[in-house]
N, C-alpha and C positions, 0 to 999 in steps of 0.2 A: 717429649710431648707433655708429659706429667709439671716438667717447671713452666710450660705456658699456660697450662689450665690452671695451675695453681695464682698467675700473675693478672690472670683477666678472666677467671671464673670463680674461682675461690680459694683463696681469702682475700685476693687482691683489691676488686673492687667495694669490699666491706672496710678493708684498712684505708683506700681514697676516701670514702665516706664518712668512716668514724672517725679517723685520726687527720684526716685531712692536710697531709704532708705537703712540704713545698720543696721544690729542688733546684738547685742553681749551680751553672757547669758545667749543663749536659754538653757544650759545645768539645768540652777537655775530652768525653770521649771517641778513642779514636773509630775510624769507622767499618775498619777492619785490621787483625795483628793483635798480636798480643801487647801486656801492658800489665804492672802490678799494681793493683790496688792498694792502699795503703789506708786505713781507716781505724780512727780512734772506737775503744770500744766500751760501752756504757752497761750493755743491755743482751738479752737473749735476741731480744727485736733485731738488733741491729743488722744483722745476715737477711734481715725480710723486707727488710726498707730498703737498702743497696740494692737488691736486684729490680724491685720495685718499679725505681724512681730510675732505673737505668735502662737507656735504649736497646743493649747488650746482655745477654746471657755473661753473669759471674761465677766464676768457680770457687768456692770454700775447702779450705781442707779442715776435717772435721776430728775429732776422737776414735778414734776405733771403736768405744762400745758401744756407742750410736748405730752399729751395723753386725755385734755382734751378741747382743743381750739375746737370751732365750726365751721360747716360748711366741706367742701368739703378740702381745705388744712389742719385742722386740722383731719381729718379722715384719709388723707395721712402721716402725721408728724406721728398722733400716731402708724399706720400700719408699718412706717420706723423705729420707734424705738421700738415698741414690737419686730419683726422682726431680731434687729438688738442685742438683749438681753439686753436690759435696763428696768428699774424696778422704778414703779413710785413710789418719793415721795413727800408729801406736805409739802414744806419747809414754809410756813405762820404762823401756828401754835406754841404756845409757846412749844408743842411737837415735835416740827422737829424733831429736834436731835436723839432723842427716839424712836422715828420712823423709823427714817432710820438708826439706827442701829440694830433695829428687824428685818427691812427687808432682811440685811445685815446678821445676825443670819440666818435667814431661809435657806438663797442661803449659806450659808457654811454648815447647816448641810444635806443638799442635795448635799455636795460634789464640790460647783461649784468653780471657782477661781472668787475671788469679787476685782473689781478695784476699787480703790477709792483714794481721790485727799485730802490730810491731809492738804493741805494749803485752803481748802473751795471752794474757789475760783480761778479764770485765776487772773496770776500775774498782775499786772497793768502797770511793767516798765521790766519784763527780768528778775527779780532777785528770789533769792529762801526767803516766808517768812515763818512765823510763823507758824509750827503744831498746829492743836486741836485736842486737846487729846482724841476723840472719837475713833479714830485709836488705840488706845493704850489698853484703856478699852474695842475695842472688841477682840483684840489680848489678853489681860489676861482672856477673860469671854471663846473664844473658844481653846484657846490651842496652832491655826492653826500656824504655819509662817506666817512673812513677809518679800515679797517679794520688793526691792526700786525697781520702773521704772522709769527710767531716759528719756525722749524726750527731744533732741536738735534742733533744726531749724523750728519745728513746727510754732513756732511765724511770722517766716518770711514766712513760704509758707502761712497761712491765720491769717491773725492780726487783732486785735483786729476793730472793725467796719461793716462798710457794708460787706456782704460777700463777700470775694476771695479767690482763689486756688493757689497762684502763683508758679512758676517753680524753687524751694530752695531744696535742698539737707536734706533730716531727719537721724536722726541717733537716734537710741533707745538701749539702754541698761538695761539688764534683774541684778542686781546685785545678790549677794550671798544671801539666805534666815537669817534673820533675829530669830533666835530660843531667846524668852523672860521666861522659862520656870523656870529660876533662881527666878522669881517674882511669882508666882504658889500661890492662893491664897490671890495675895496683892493688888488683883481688889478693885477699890473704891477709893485707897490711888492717891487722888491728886499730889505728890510729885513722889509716882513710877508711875503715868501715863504721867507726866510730861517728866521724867527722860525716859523711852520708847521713848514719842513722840521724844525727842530732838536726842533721837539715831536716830529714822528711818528718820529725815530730815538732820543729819548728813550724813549719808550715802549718801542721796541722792545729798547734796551740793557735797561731791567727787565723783558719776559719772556725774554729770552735768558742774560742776565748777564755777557754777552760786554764786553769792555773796548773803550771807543771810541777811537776815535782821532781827530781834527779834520784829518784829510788825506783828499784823495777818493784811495780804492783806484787808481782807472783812472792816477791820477799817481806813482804808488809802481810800479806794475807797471813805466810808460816809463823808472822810475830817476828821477824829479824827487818829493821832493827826493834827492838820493843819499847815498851810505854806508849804513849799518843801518836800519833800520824806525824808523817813526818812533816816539814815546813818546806816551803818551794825554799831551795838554795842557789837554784840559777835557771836561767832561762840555757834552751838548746843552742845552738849553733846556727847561723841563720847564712844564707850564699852569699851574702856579702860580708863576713868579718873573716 
């Protein structure tokens, strides 16, 4: 109840107005069934525009201390995002990964659409980087499509730092479902989860247009490798090479 009041009561129809989004795709969503979302990430926005601008209820899996901070604001945060359909997990443990890809299993065999962000993390410069291949291996273990989401302008309406909203123009696109069903059975193989990931960030580098780069974000942030950012050294892997 709370993610519909949130979508057409508030802050949905302040975000149509202020930020004035467009979206293209909606047809890729399917109309019932599950399906993974696959979406470049920019921005905190980015999880408020996807549900948005989609005709479906999306599922996020979140942080766990979004749902476990103390006191009086985090009883509010975790209420906002049970609420908002996000799904905790504890990324600490040398199980993360594992975990929230069970969790990720449960909400598709209950049918739901699960968003999720192949580059780990918000980009750190604009540009598109590196899939982990958890995306890949849950797409050969469930069967499901993927779907690429593309956000544009997110970054500018709230950027990286203290929070802001600002008044920037979003555009979201829904791409064509990604069916991997040629690999049937080839869960595990390092090499075809590999060759998956590099498709579904190919995909997504052509509806974004954003520059890829062949380093996961989450190792650029810790300084590995260090000095300046790194330079795009190849483009992904695309379905037909």
């Amino acid at each position: 109840m709370f993610y519909w009041l949130l979508k057409y009561v508030f802050p949905g129809p302040f975000m149509h107005v202020y930020n004035r989004p467009t979206v293209e795709g909606v047809e890729h969503i399917p109309a019932d069934g599950a399906a993974i979302l696959a979406g470049n990430h920019l921005s905190f926005a980015d999880w408020l525009f996807a549900p948005l601008l989609s005709p479906r209820r999306i599922s996020y899996l979140a942080k766990a201390e979004y749902f476990t901070t103390p006191g009086v604001k985090g009883r509010l945060q975790k209420f906002f995002f049970s609420g908002t359909g996000q799904y905790p997990i504890d990324r600490s443990g040398a199980g993360a990964a594992e975990d929230a890809l069970n969790a990720a299993r449960k909400l598709i065999d209950k049918g739901h659409l699960v968003g999720l962000y192949p580059e780990g993390t918000r980009s750190p410069d604009g540009r598109l980087y590196k899939g982990k291949t958890g995306i890949a291996r849950l797409a050969l273990e469930t069967g499901v499509p993927v779907i690429p989401v593309a956000v544009i302008g997110t970054d500018e309406v709230s950027p990286p730092g203290p929070f802001r909203w600002r008044r920037r123009k979003v555009t979201l696109k829904f791409g064509a479902p990604l069916d991997f069903s040629r690999y049937e059975g080839m869960g595990g193989n390092r090499f075809v989860e590999r060759a998956v990931t590099d498709e579904v960030m190919y995909e997504l580098m052509q509806l974004t247009g954003q520059e890829y780069v062949d380093v996961y974000a989450a190792s650029l942030k810790k300084g590995v490798p260090s000095g300046s950012a790194p330079e795009a050294t190849r483009i992904p892997e695309s379905a037909a090479s």
